[in-house]
C-alpha positions as CSV (number, residue, x, y, z in Angstrom):
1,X,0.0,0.0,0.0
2,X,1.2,3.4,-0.7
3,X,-0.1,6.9,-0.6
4,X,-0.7,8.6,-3.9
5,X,0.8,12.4,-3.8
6,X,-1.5,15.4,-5.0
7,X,-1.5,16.7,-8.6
8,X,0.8,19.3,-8.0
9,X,3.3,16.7,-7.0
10,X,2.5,14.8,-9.8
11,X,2.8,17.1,-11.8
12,X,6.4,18.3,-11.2
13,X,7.4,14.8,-10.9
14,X,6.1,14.2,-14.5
15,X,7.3,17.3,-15.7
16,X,11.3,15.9,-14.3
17,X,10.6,13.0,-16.1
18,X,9.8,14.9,-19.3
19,X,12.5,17.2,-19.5
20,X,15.2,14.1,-18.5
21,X,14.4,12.5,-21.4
22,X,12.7,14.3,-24.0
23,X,14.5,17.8,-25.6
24,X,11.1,19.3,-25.0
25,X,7.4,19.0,-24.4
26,X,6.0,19.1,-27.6
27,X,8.7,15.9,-28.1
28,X,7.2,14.6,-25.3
29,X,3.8,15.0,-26.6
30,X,4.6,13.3,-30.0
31,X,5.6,10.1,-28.1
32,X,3.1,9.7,-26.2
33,X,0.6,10.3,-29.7
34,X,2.4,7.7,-31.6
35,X,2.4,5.0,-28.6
36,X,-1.3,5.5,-28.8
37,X,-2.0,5.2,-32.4
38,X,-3.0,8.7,-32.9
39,X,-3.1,11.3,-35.3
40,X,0.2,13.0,-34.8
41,X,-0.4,16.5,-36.3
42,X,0.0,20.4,-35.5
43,X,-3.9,20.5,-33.7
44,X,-2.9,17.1,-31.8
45,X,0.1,18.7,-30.7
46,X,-1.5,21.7,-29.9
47,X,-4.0,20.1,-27.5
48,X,-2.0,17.5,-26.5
49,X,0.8,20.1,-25.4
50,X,-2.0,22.3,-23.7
51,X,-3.2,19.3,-21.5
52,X,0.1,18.1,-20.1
53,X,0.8,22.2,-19.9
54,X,-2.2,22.1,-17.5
55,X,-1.3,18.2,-15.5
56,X,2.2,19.6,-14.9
57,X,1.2,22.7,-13.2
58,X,-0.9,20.2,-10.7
59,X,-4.7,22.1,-12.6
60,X,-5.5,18.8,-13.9
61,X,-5.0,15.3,-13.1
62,X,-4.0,12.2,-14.8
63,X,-6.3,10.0,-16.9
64,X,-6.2,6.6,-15.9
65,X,-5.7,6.1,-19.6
66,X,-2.4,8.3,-19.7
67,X,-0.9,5.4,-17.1
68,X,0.2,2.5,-19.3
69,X,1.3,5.4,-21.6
70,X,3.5,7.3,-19.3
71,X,4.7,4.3,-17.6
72,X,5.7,2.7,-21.2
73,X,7.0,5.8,-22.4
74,X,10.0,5.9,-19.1
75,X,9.8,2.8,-18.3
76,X,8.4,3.4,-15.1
77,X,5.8,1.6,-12.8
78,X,2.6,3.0,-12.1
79,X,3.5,3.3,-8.0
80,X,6.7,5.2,-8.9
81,X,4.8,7.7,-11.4
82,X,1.8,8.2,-8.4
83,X,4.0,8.3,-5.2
84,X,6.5,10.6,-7.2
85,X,9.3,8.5,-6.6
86,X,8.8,7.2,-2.9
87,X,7.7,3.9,-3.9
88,X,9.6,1.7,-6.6
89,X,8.7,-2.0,-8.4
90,X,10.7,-4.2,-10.6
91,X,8.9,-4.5,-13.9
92,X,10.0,-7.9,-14.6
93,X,11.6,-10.9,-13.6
94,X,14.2,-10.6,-16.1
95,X,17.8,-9.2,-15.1
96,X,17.8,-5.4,-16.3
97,X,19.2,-2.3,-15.4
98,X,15.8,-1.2,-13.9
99,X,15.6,-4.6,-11.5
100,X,19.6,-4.8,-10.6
101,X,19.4,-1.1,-9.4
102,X,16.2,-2.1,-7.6
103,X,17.9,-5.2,-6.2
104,X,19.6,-5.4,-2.4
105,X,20.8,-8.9,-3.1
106,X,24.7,-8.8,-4.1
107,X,24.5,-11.9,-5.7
108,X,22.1,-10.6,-8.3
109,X,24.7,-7.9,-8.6
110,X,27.4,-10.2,-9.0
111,X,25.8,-12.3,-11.9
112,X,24.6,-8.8,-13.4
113,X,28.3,-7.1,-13.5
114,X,29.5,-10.9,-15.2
115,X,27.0,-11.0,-18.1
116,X,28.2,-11.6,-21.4
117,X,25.8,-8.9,-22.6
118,X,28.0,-6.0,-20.8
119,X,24.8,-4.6,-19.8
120,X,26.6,-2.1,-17.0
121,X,27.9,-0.4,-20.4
122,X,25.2,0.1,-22.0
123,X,22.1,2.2,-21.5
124,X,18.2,0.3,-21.7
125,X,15.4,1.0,-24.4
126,X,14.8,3.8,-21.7
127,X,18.1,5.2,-22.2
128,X,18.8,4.7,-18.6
129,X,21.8,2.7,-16.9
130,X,21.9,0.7,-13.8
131,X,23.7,4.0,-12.4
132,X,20.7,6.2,-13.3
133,X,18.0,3.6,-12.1
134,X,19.8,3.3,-8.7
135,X,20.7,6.9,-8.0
136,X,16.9,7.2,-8.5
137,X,15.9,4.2,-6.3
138,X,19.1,5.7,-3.7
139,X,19.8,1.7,-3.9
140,X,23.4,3.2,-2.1
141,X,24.3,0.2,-0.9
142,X,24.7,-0.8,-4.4
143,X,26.0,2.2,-5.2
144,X,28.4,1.7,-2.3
145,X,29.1,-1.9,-3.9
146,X,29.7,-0.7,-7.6
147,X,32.6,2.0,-6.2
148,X,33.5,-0.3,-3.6
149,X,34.9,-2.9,-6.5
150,X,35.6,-0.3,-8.5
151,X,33.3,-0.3,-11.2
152,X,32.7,3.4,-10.6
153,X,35.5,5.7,-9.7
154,X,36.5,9.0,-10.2
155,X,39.1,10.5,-12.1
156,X,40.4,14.5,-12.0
157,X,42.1,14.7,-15.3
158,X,43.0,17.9,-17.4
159,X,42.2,19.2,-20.6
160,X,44.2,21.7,-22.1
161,X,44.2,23.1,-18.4
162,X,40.3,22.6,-17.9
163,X,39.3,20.5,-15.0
164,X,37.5,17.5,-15.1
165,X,35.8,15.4,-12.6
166,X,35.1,12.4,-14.8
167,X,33.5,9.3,-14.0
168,X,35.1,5.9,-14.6
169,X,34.9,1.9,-14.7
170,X,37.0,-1.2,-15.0
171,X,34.6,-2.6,-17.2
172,X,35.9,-4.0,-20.7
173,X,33.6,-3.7,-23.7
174,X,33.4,-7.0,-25.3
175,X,35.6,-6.4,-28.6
176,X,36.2,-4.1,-30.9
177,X,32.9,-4.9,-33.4
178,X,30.2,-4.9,-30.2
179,X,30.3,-0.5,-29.7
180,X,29.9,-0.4,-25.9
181,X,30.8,2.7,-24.7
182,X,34.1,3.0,-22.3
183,X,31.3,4.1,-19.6
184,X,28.1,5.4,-20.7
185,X,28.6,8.7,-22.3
186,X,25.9,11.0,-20.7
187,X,26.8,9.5,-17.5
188,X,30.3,10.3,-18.0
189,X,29.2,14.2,-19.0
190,X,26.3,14.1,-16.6
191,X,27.6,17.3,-14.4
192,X,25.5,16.2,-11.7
193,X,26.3,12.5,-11.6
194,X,29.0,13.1,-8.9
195,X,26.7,15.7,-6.6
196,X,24.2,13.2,-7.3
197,X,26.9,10.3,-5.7
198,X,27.7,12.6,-2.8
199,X,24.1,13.7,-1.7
200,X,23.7,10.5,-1.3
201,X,26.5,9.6,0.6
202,X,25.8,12.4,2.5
203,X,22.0,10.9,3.8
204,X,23.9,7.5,4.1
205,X,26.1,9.0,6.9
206,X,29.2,7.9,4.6
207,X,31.5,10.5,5.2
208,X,34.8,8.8,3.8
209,X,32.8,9.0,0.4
210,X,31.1,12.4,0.6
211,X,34.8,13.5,1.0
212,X,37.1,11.1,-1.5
213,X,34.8,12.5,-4.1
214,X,35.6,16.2,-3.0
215,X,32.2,17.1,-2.4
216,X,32.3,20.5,-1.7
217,X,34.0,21.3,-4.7
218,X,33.2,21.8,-8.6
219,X,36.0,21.7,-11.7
220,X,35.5,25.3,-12.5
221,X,37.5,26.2,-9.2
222,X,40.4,24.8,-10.8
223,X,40.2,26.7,-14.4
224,X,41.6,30.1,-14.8
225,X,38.8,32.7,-14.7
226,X,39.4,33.4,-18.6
227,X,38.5,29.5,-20.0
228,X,35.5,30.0,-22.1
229,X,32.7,27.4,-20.8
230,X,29.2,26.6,-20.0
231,X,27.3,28.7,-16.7
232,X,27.7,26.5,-13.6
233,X,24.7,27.2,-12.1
234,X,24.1,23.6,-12.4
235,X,26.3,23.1,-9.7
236,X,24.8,25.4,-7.9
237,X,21.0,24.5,-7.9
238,X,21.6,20.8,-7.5
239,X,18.5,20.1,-4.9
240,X,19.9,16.5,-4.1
241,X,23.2,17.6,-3.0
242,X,22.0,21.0,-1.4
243,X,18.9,19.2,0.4
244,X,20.6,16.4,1.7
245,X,23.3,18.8,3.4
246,X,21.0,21.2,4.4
247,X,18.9,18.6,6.2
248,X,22.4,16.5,7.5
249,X,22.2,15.9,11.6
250,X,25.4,15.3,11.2
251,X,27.7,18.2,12.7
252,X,31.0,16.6,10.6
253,X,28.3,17.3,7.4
254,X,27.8,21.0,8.4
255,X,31.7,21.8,9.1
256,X,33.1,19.8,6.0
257,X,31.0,22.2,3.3
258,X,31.5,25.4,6.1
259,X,35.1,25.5,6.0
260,X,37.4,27.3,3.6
261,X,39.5,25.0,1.4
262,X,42.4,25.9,-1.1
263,X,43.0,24.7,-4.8
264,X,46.2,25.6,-6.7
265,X,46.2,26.5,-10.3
266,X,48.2,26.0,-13.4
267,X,49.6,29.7,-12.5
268,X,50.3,28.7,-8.8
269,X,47.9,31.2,-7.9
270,X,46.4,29.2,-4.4
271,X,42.7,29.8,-4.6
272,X,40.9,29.9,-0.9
273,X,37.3,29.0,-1.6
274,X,34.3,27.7,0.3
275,X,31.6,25.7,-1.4
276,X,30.4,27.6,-3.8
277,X,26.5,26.0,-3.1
278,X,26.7,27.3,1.0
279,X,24.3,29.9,0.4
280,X,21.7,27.5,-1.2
281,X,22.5,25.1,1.9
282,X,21.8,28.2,4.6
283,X,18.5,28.9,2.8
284,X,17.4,25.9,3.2
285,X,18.2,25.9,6.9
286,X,16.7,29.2,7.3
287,X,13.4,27.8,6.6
288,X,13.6,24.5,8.5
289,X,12.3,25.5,11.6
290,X,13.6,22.6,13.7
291,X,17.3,24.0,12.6
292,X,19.9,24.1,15.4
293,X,20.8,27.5,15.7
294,X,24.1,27.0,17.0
295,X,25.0,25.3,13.8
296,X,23.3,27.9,11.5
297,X,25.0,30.7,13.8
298,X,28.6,28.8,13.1
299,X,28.1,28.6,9.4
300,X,26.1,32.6,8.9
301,X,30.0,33.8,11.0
302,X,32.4,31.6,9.2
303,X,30.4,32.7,5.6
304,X,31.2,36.4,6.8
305,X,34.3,36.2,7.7
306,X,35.3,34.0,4.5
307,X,33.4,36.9,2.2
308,X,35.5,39.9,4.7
309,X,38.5,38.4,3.7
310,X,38.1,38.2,0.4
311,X,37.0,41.8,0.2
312,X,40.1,43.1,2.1
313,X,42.2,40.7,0.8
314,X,41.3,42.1,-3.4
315,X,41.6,45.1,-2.0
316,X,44.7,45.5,-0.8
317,X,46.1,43.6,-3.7
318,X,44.6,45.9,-5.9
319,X,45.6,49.2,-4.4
320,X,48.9,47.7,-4.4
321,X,48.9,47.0,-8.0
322,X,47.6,50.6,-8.5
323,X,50.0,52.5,-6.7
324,X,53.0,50.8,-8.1
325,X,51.5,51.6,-11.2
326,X,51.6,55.4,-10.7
327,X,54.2,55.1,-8.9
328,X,56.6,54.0,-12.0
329,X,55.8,56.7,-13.8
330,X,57.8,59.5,-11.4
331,X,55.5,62.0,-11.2
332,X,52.3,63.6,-9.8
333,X,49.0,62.4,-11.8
334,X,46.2,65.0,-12.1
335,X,42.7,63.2,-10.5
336,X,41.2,62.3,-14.1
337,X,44.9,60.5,-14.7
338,X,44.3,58.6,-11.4
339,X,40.8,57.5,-12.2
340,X,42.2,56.9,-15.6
341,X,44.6,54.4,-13.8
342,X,42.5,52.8,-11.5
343,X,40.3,51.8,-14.5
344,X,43.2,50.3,-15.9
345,X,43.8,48.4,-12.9
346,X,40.3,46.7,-12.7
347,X,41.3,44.9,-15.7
348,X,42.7,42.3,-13.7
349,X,39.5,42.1,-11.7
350,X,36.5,39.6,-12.2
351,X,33.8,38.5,-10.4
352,X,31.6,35.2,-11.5
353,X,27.7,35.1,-10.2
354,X,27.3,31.9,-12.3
355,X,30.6,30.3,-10.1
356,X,30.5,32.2,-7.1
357,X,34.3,32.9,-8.0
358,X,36.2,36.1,-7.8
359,X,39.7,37.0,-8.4
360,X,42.4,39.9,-8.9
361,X,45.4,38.8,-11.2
362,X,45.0,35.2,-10.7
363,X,47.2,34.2,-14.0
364,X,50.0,35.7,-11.3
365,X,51.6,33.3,-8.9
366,X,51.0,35.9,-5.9
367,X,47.5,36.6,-7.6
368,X,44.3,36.6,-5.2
369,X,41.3,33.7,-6.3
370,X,38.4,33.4,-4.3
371,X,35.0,33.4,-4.1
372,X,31.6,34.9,-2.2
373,X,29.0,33.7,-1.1
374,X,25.3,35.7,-1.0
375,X,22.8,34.6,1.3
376,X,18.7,35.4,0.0
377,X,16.7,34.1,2.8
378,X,16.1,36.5,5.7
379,X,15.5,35.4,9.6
380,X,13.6,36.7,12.8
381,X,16.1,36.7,15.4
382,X,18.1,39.6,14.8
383,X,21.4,37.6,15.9
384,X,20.6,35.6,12.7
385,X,19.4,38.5,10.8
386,X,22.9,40.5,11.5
387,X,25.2,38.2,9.9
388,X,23.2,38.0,7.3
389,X,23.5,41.5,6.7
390,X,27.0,41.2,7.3
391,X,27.2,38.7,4.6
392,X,25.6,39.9,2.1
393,X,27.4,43.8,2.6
394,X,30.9,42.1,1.7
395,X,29.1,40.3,-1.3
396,X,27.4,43.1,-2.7
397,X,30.7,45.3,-2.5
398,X,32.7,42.5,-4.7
399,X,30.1,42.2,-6.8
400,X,30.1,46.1,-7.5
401,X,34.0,46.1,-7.1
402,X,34.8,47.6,-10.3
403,X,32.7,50.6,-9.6
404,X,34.0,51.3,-6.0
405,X,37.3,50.5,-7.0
406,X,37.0,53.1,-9.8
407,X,35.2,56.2,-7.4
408,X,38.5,55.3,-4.6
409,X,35.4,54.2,-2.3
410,X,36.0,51.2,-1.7
């Protein structure tokens, strides 16, 4: 027995579903009209589109007709799709990704990982692999198995000084003729598979994990600021990761992604960062009522400090830079000259919403790279509510550095 979850629920679930697998929801739409025989044509569409546009956003319910569809369409069970994920079932008795990842028996694991068909390397009708299924089910003790003998692991490799986190195995493909891949491709790119990994580790209470897979960092600390590349947002709005931190009772949890860590560079600049998702993870606390406040207080004063330091630390590094400038050129600069100069110097400054980083010369050896973090929640009890401030003063004046810099007002 299981408890079916409201339309809204449904609703977003679906719609996570939809956009995982299909590049939009008019794709969507034309699957689900050719699994049914239908007419598949612009007024289908149209109304087919309209309807899911209204199930998603929880106005409507599902059909009991749309449930063989749907659960065809992602291979899916019917109690998965209704409890939003809470409740799984195999679909079969045969030995598939979607069964092994549902499995707890490591025997079944065992005979899975030595079939001839290499199915660990290759991805279902579904597109799915065992990895995806069990991150879904949070099967972690077969996760923990799969790492455990190595047939996941974690490589930080470079590429023409880009970082990369990448995901590996120790897993053959068969021969040259039968094409399966080294490790499933979008698993290898998936950005999220190793937050996904560490979140949770993280609700398993497996800290030796949560921190052999660097969890508090992402590969764009590593990269000088100039590499052209893709917004990392992703890394931070990753609910898995920031959720199952945010809701840790675990004290090591809260002062392994609190504390400021360094990463050196190609240029030997040492970057002093903290995890660039904090904020997320303190707006998530703000909200949880049953929060201990001691441990929010801890995080809120080591986020304001970390951001203070960066501030004064740019700073000075700047005005330095400035001044020896000006000072090279051996004599007295009218006040336009010296605003002139101090635009000049700023050239060497930029600061990174998308990454949270921030830096001053970082191609430099004795170069400054950092980041800040902004907190968007607001609390009640002033004590709370003043480091808040605090924190968010020292990240509003490096993210308008340039412009104080520039004025001399900083």
């Amino acid at each position: 027995m299981f408890q079916v979850e409201d339309n809204l629920k449904i609703g977003r679930y679906l719609d996570g579903l939809i956009n995982r697998n299909f590049r939009s929801r008019r794709q969507f739409c034309r699957a689900y009209l050719e699994a049914t025989n239908s007419p598949v044509n612009d007024e289908e569409l149209r109304k087919m589109n309209n309807r899911f546009t209204q199930i998603v956003k929880g106005k409507k319910g599902l059909e009991l007709y749309d449930l063989p569809v749907i659960t065809e369409l992602f291979g899916i069970s019917c109690e998965e799709l209704l409890s939003c994920g809470k409740v799984f079932v195999p679909s079969s008795s045969h030995m598939t990704n979607y069964d092994i990842a549902f499995s707890k028996n490591p025997k079944e694991w065992k005979k899975y990982m030595a079939s001839e068909d290499s199915l660990f390397l290759n991805a279902d009708e579904y597109g799915k692999t065992v990895v995806d299924y069990a991150l879904e089910f949070k099967n972690y003790a077969f996760i923990d198995w799969l790492m455990d003998k190595e047939y996941i692991s974690f490589d930080e490799q470079e590429w023409y000084g880009v970082a990369l986190f990448l995901a590996k195995t120790k897993m053959k493909p068969r021969n040259v003729m039968m094409r399966d891949a080294d490790f499933p491709p979008h698993i290898k790119e998936a950005e999220n598979l190793r937050t996904r990994l560490v979140g949770l580790a993280i609700e398993n209470a497996d800290l030796k994990i949560m921190k052999k897979m660097k969890g508090r960092e992402m590969p764009t600390l590593y990269q000088p600021i100039y590499v052209n590349q893709v917004s990392e947002e992703r890394y931070l709005s990753d609910e898995v990761m920031i959720n199952s931190i945010a809701n840790s009772n675990l004290e090591e949890v809260f002062n392994y992604f609190s504390e400021e860590f360094e990463v050196a560079l190609m240029s030997k600049c040492i970057g002093t960062y903290m995890y660039p998702g904090l904020g997320k993870v303190i707006d998530v606390m703000l909200n949880n009522r049953t929060q201990n406040e001691d441990i929010l207080r801890m995080m809120l004063r080591r986020t304001a400090e970390h951001n203070k330091k960066a501030l004064d630390s740019i700073t000075k590094k700047a005005e330095s830079y400035y001044h020896n400038l000006i000072g090279n050129l051996g004599f007295e600069l009218p006040d336009d000259m010296k605003q002139h100069y101090r635009q000049d110097t700023m050239y060497g400054y930029s600061f990174e919403k998308s990454t949270t980083r921030v830096s001053f010369l970082d191609m430099s050896p004795d170069g400054i790279r950092t980041n800040a973090i902004c907190i968007t929640e607001n609390s009640k009890m002033p004590s709370i509510q003043k480091l808040i401030d605090e924190i968010n003063i020292y990240y509003e004046k490096l993210e308008n550095f340039k412009e104080y810099f520039i004025d001399g007002s900083v």
